[in-house]
C-alpha positions as CSV (number, residue, x, y, z in Angstrom):
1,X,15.7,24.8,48.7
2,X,16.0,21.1,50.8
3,X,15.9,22.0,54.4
4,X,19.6,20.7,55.9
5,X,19.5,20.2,59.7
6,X,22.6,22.2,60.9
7,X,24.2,21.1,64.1
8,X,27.1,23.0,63.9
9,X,29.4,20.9,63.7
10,X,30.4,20.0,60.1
11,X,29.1,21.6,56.9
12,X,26.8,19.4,54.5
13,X,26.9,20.1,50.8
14,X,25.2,18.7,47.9
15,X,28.8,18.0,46.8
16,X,28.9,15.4,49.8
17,X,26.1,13.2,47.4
18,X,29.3,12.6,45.5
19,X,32.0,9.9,46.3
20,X,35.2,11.3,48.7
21,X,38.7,11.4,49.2
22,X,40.2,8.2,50.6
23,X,41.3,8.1,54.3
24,X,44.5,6.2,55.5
25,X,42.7,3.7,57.5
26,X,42.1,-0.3,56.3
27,X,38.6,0.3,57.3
28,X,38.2,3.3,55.5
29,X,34.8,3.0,53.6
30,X,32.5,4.8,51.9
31,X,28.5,3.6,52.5
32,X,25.1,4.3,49.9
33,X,22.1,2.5,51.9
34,X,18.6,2.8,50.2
35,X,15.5,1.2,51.9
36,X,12.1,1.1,51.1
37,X,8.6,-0.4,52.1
38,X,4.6,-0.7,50.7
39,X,2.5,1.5,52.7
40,X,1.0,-1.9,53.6
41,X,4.4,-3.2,54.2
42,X,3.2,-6.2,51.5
43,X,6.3,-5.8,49.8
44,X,9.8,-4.2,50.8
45,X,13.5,-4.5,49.9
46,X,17.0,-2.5,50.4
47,X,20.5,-2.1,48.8
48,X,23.8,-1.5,50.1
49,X,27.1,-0.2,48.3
50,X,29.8,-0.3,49.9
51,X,33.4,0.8,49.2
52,X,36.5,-0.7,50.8
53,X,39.3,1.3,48.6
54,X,41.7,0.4,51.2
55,X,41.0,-3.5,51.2
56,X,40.2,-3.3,47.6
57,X,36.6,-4.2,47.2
58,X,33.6,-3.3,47.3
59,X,30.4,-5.1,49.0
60,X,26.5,-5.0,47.1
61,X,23.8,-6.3,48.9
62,X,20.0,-6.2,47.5
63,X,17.0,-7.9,48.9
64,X,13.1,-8.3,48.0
65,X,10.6,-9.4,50.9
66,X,7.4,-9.4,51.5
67,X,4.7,-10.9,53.9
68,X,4.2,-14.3,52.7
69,X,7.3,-13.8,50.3
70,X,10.3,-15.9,50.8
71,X,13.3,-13.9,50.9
72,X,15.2,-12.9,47.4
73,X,18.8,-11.9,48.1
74,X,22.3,-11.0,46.7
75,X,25.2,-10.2,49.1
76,X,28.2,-10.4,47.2
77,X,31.4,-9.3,49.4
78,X,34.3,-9.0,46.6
79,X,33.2,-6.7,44.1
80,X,35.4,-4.6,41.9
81,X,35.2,-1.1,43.0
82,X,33.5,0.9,41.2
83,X,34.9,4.0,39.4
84,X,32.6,7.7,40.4
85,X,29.7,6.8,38.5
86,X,29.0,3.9,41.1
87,X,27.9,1.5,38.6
88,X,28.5,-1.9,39.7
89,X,29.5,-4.9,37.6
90,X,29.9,-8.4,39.5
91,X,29.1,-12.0,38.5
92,X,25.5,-12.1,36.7
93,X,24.3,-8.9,37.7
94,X,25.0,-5.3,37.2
95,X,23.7,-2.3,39.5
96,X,23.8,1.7,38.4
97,X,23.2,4.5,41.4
98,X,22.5,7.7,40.3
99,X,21.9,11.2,41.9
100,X,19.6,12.9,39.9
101,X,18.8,15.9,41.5
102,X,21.6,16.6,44.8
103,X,20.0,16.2,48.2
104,X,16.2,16.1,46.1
105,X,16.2,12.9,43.8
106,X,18.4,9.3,43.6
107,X,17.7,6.8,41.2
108,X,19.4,3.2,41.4
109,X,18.9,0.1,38.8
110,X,19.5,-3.7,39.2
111,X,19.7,-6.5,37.3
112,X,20.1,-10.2,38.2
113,X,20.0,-13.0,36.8
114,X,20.5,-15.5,40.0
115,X,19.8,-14.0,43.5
116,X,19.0,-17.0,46.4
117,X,15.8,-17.6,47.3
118,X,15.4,-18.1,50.8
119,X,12.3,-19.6,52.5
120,X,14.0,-19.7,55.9
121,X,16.9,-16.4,56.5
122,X,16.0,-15.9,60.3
123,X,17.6,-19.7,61.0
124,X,20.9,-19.5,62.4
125,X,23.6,-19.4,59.4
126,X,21.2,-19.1,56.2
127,X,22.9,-17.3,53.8
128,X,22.9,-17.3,50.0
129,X,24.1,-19.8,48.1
130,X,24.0,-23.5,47.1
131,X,19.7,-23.4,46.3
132,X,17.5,-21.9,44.9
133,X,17.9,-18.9,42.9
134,X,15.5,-15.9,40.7
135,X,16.1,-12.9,38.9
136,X,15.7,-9.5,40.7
137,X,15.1,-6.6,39.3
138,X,14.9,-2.8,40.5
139,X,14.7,0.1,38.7
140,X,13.1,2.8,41.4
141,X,14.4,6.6,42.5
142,X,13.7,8.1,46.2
143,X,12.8,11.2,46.4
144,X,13.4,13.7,49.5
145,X,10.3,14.2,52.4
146,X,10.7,16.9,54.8
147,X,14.6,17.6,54.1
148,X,18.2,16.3,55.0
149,X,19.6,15.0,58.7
150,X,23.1,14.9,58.7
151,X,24.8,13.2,62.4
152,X,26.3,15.9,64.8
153,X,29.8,13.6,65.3
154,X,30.1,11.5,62.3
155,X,30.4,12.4,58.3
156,X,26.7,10.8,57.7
157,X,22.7,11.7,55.9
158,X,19.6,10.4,56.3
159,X,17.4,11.4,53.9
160,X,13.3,9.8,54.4
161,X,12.3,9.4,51.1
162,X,8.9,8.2,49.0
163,X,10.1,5.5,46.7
164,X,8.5,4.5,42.9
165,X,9.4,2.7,40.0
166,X,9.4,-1.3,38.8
167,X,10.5,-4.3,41.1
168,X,10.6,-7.8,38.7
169,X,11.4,-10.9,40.4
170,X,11.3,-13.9,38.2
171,X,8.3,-13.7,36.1
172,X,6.6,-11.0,38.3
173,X,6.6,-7.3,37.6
174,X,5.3,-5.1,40.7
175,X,4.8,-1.7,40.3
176,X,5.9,0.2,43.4
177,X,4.7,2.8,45.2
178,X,5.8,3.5,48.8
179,X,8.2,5.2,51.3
180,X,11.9,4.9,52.7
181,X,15.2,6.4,53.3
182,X,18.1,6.9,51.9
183,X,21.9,6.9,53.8
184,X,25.4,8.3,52.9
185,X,28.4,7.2,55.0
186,X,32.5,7.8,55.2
187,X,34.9,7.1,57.3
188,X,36.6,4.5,59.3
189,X,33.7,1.7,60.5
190,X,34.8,-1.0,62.0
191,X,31.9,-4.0,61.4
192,X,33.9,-6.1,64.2
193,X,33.7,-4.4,67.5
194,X,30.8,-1.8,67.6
195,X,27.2,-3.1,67.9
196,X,24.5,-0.9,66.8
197,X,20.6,-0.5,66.5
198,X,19.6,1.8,63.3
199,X,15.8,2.2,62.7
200,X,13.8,4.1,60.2
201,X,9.7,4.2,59.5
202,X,6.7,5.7,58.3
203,X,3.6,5.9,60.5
204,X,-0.2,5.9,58.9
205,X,-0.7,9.4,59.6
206,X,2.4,10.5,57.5
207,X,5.0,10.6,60.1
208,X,8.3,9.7,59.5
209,X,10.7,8.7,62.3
210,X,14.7,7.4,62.5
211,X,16.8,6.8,65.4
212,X,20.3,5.1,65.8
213,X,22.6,4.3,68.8
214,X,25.5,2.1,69.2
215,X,26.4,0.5,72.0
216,X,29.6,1.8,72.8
217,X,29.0,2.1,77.0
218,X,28.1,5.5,77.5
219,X,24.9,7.3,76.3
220,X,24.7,10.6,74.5
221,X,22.4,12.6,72.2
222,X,22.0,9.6,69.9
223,X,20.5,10.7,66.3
224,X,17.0,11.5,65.9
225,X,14.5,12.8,63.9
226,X,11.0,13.1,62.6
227,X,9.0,14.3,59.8
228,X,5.6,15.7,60.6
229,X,2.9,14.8,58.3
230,X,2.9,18.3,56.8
231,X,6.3,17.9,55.9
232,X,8.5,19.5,58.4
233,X,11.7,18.0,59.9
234,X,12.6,18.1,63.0
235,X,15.6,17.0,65.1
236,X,14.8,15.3,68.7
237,X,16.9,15.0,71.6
238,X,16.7,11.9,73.9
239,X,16.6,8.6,71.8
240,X,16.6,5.6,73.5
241,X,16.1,1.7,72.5
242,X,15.9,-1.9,74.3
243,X,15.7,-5.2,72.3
244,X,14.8,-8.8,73.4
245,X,16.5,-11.3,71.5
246,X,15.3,-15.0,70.8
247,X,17.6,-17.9,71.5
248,X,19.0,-17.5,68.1
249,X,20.0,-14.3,68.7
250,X,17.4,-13.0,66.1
251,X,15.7,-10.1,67.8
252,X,12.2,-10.5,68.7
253,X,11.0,-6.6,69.7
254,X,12.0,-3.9,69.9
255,X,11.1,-0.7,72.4
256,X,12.0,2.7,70.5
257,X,12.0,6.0,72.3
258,X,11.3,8.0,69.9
259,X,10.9,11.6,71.9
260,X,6.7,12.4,71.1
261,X,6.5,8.9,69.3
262,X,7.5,5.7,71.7
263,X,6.6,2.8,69.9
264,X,7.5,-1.0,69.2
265,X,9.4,-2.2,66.1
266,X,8.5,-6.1,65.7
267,X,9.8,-7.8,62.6
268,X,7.8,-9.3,60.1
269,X,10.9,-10.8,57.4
270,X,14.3,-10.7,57.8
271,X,17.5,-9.7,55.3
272,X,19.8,-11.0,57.2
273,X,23.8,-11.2,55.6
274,X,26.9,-12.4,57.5
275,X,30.3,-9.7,56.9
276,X,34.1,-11.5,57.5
277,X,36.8,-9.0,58.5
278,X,40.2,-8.8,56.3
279,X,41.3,-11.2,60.0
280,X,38.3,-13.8,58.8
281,X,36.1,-12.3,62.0
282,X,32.8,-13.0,61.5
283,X,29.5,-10.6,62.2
284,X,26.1,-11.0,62.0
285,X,23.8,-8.2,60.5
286,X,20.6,-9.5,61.0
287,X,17.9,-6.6,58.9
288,X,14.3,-6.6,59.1
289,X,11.3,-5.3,57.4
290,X,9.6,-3.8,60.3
291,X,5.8,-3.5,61.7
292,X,6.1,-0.1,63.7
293,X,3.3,0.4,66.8
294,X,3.0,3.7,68.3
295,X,1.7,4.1,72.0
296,X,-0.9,6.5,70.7
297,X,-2.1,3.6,67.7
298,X,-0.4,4.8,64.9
299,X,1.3,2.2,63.1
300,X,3.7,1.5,59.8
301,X,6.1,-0.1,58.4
302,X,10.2,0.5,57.5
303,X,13.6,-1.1,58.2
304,X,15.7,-2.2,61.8
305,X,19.2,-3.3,61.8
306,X,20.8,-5.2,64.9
307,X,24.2,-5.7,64.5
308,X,26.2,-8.4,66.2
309,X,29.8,-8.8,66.1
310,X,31.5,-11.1,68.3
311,X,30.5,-10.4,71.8
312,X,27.4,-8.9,70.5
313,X,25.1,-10.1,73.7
314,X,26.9,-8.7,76.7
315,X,26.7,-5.2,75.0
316,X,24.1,-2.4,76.2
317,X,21.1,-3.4,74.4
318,X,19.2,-2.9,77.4
């Protein structure tokens, strides 16, 4: 039996692995995250699905980095929605998602034939398109560490994860063996007003640690957890997080209190994508691979998000 955190404030079910029922709102979406990262941190990569029923699309992103990689990246913002299976059809690519065992076991595949190459993504406005481009491949399943954390106020799972399977990227198969998490999101989320940190690792000693908070002018008991290196999970109370930016608004570190674990999050290659609101507002979601430094000199690797709508730098992140 997968351990489910229980805050007691709204059931989690393995049926919640599925797709749900459609809100009213414009914003209404429906969110599959899945991140990963070489024990080493040599090589990483994430995909997002996202369903916007209401604005009648769907967005895929899927990245490959690396130290000493340039990024590899497709971000495609106007895909047909997918029916339940999740499997994803848009121009020269197609992407499955799978959940093989509920709450234990997800599988996803990709295929690409022309993702961007980009030697450069942390320079204001890179984004895909118009030079080079590579095929990417994924075919890799994450498997549950430690158990399930849902949110106390929102419909939303973590799951930390170890992560195998087959990464190709133009003529280069890498066999892949490492750790990272998996998220599942509904609801309402408006890209355009709320900035957030999310953050998500694995330590050298087996620890695994996430923590979010959005900066939305008043604290409260932001979402936590770790898992212990013998495999237990464990919500924590008290998260709190401070960033210093660069002048290109790219962050440069950032200070992660983790309750039992403070450490640094410094990033070593950046994902970053651009998202335009049905009003043509534009965000900035600037995601990172991750080196992780713990006071006590444990360190790791995993994923940071910062992101930046309009307004983004007089917001809390201090």
């Amino acid at each position: 039996m997968v351990k489910i955190v229980d805050h007691g404030t709204w059931p989690l079910g393995e049926a919640d692995e599925g797709v749900h029922p459609v809100g009213g709102e414009r914003l209404w979406s429906e969110s599959f995250y899945l991140d990963f990262a070489a024990e080493d941190g040599s090589v990483a990569g994430y995909v997002r699905l996202g369903l916007y029923p209401n604005w009648g699309r769907a967005w895929y992103w899927a990245c490959l980095v690396g130290r000493d990689r340039p990024l590899v990246l497709l971000a495609d913002d106007h895909v047909p929605l997918p029916g339940p299976d999740l499997a994803v059809r848009g121009r020269d690519y197609r992407a499955t998602q799978e959940v093989v065992a509920p709450m234990r076991s997800f599988r996803l595949t990709l295929e690409a034939g022309a993702a961007a190459v980009l030697e450069n993504p942390g320079r204001p406005g890179a984004g895909p398109g118009g030079g080079a481009t590579t095929s990417l491949e994924f075919d890799l399943e994450w498997e549950t560490v430690g158990g399930v954390y849902p949110y106390g106020f929102i419909p939303r799972y973590e799951i930390p994860c170890r992560v195998g399977g087959v990464i190709r990227v133009g003529g280069e198969a890498i066999p892949f063996s490492g750790y990272g998490e998996r998220d599942h999101s509904w609801g309402e989320r408006d890209w355009w007003k709320v900035s957030w940190l999310w953050s998500s690792g694995r330590l050298d000693d087996g620890t695994f640690f996430h923590g979010m908070r959005a900066n939305v002018g008043f604290e409260m008991p932001w979402p936590c957890f770790t898992v212990s290196p013998d495999g237990l999970l464990d919500h924590r109370e008290g998260f709190a997080a401070a960033t210093e930016f660069g002048e290109d608004g790219f962050p440069v570190l950032s200070r992660l209190a983790v309750p039992g674990a403070p450490l640094t999050a410094t990033p070593v290659a950046f994902a970053p994508v651009t998202v335009t609101s049905p009003d043509g507002v534009v965000a900035r979601f600037p995601r990172a691979l991750c080196r992780f430094e713990a006071e006590d000199g444990r360190s790791g690797y995993g994923w940071t998000e910062w992101h930046q709508p309009p307004g983004w730098r007089e917001h809390g992140w201090r």
